[in-house]
N, C-alpha and C positions, 0 to 999 in steps of 0.2 A: 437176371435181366433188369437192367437199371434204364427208366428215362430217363432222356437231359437234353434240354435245350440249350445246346453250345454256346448259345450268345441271340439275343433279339436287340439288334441297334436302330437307331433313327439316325440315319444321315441326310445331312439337306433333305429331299424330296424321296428316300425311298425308306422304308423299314424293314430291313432283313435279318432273315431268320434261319440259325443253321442249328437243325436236330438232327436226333438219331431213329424218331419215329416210333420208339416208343414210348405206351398209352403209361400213363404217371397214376393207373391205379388199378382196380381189379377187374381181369377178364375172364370169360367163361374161359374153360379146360378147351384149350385145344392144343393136339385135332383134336377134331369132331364129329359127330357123325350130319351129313354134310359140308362138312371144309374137313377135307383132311389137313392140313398146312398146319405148321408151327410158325409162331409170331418168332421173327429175327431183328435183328437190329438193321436199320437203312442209313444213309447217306442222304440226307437231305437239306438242298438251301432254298430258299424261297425267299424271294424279293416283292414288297407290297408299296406303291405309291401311299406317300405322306396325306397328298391332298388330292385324291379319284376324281375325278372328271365324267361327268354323268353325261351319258350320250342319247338316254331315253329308248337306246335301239337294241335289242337282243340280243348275243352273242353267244351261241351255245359252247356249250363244254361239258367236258366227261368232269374235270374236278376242278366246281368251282371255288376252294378255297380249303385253306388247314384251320385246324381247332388250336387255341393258346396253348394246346402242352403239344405240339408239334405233329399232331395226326392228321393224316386229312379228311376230306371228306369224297366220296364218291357214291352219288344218290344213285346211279344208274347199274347196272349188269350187264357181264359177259356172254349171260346165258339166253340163248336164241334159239327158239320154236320152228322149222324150217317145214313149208310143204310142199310135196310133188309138184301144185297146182304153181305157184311160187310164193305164196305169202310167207312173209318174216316174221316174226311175231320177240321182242326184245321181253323177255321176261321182268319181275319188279323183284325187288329183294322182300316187299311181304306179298306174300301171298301163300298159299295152300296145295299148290299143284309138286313144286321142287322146293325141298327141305336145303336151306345154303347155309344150314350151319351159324346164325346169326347168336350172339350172343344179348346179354341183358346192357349192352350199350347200344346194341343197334349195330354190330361192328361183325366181319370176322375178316380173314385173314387172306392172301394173294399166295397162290401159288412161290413167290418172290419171298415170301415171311412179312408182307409188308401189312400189317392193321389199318382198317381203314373203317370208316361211319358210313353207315347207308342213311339212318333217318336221326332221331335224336338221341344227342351223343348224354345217355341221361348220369353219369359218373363226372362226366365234366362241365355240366350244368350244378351239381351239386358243389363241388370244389370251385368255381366261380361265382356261384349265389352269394349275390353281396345283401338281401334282404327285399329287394326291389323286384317289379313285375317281369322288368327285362333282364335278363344274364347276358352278358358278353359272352360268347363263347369261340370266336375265332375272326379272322378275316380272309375275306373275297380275293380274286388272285386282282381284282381291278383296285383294289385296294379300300372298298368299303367293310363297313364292320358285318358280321355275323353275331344278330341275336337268337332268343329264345325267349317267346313267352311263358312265364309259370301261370297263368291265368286261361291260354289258349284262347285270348278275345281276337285275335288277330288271323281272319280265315284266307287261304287261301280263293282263286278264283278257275278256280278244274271243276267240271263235271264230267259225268260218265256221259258216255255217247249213248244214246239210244239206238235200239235194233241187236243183231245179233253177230256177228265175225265172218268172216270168210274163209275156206282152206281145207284141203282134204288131200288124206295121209299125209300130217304131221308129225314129226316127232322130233325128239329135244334129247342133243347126244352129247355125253361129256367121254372122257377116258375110260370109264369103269362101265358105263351102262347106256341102253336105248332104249326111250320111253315115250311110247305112242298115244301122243294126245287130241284131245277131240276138240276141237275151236269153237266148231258151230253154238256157240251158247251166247248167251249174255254176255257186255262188256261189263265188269263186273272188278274192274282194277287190276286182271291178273297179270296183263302187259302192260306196259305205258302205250300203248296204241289205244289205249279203254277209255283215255281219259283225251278232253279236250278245252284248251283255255275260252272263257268266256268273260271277256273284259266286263269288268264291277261288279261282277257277279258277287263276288268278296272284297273283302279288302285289301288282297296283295294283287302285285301286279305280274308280269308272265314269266318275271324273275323270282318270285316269293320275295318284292322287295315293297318298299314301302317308306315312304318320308312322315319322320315324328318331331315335332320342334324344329323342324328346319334342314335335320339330317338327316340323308336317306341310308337304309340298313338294309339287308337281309333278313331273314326270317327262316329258322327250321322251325317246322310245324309238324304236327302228329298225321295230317292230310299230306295227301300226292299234292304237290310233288315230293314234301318231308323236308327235303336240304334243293336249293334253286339247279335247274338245270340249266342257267345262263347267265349272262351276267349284262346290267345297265349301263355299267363303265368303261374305261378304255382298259382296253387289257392286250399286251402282250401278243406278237404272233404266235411264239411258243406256248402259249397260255389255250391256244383252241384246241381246244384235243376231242371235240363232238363235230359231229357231222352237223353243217350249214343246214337250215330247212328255214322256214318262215314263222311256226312256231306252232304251225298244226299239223304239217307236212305227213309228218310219224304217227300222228293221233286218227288218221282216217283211215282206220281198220287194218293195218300195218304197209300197206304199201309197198312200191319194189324199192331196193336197196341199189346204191350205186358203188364203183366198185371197190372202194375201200370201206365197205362197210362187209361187203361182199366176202372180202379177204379176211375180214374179223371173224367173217361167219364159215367159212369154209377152207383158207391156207393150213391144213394141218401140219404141214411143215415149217410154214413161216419163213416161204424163200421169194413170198412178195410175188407169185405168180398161184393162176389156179390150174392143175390140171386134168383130163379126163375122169380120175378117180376119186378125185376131191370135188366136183361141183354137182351139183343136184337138179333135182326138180326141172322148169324148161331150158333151164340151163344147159343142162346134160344131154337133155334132147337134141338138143344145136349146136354140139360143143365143137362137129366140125365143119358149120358154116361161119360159127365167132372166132374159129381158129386160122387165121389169114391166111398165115407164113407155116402154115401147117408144122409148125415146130413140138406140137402135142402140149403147147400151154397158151392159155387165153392169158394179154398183156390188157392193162387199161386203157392203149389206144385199139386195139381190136377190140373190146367191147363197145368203146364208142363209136366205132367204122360200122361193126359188123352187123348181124342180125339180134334184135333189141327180144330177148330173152323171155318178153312176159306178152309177145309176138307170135 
């Protein structure tokens, strides 16, 4: 298993990057127990604007950007808490409830072979420590840089919510197992629903970004969010791969989902429709008044015609 970055150019106004995705140093043994997956080799190109255009306004995303030895990053998870009542609840990659197999980079692996960073990528912090407080360590798909402080002076601006969760009969199902969890506790970080931005609280901003001498960066940090879950810049249609919200939308005790999110949480088949035996909770309860055309599958415009699920 060899990394290589095929080629990283700057032409006029963009600087693209074609690798094979894999990490250029040592990872835990996988599988493992939590990620079963083997790390494979990907096919990846990635195109970054020369000169970002800062728009000051949010942009969420599943992957805001790759590390300089061609990995990406992806702070968020697949893994979603579902309950009868209808609360969603998106799991965080630390936490203590579900073991996901992370390794001593912060990384493991995609069902695909693909390696990817959940928080700090700390093997390629070391191989890019030039001596200085800030490491480079990748770029934003909007095309600003990704740092890292080795000093951690740089806090992000998340707090835990206060009070306690909502949801009853929960539980969090993958291929191999079904695991019934209890919500009602403390937000306490275990879901990104725990946490909620509180401008100046700290010193980064609702992107983990932040301007030093005049240029604005990014920031992974050892705090939630860890790696930004949106971006300041102009980025990309294909570049949105997170669900729109305002930027606290998800953070007020998980809230209902819309229906591609929906899809993420229940298509077990992955044919882009949900049907009677794949949807849950009050969904299921109503699945044949949201069912128009009575064809035995809910479509995304019968969801939005029909009877509103958490009704």
């Amino acid at each position: 298993m060899i990394s290589k970055i095929f080629g990283t150019k700057t032409i006029d106004t963009e600087r693209k990057m074609v690798t094979n995705a894999l990490p250029d140093h040592k990872t835990g043994a996988f599988p493992r127990k939590g990620n079963p997956n083997t790390i494979s080799e990907q096919n990846k190109n990635y195109t970054f604007p020369v000169n970002p255009k800062y728009t000051g306004k949010a942009t969420w995303v599943r992957e805001p950007g790759v590390a300089l030895n061609g990995v990406k990053f992806e702070p968020g998870t697949a893994e979603v808490v579902v309950c009868e009542t209808g609360e969603n609840y998106r799991v965080e990659a630390f936490q203590d409830v579900i073991d996901l197999g992370l390794d001593f980079n912060h990384a493991h692996v995609k069902p695909t072979g693909e390696y990817h960073y959940h928080g700090t990528p700390t093997s390629v912090i070391e191989e890019f420590d030039t001596g200085k407080d800030l490491v480079h360590v990748g770029f934003a798909h909007d095309g600003f840089p990704i740092y890292y402080s080795k000093s951690n002076t740089y806090k992000p601006s998340y707090k835990l919510l206060e009070g306690t969760r909502e949801g009853e009969d929960c539980v969090y199902e993958n291929p191999k197992e079904t695991i019934k969890i209890a919500l009602n506790d403390d937000h306490d970080g275990t879901y990104g629903s725990d946490f909620e931005y509180v401008a100046n609280s700290g010193d980064l901003d609702e992107c983990n970004g932040i301007t030093i001498d005049g240029k604005y960066m990014y920031l992974v940090t050892n705090e939630f969010p860890y790696v930004s879950r949106c971006l300041m810049g102009e980025v990309k249609e294909t570049e949105r791969r997170g669900p729109p919200r305002d930027g606290n939308e998800e953070r007020k005790g998980g809230g209902r989902k819309g229906f591609d999110e929906l899809l993420e949480i229940m298509d077990s088949n992955k044919d882009g429709k949900l049907s009677e035996t794949e949807v849950k909770g009050p969904l299921k309860e109503q699945f044949f008044k949201v069912d128009i055309n009575k064809d035995g599958y809910i479509s995304k415009e019968e969801l939005q015609k029909g009877v509103k699920p958490n009704k």
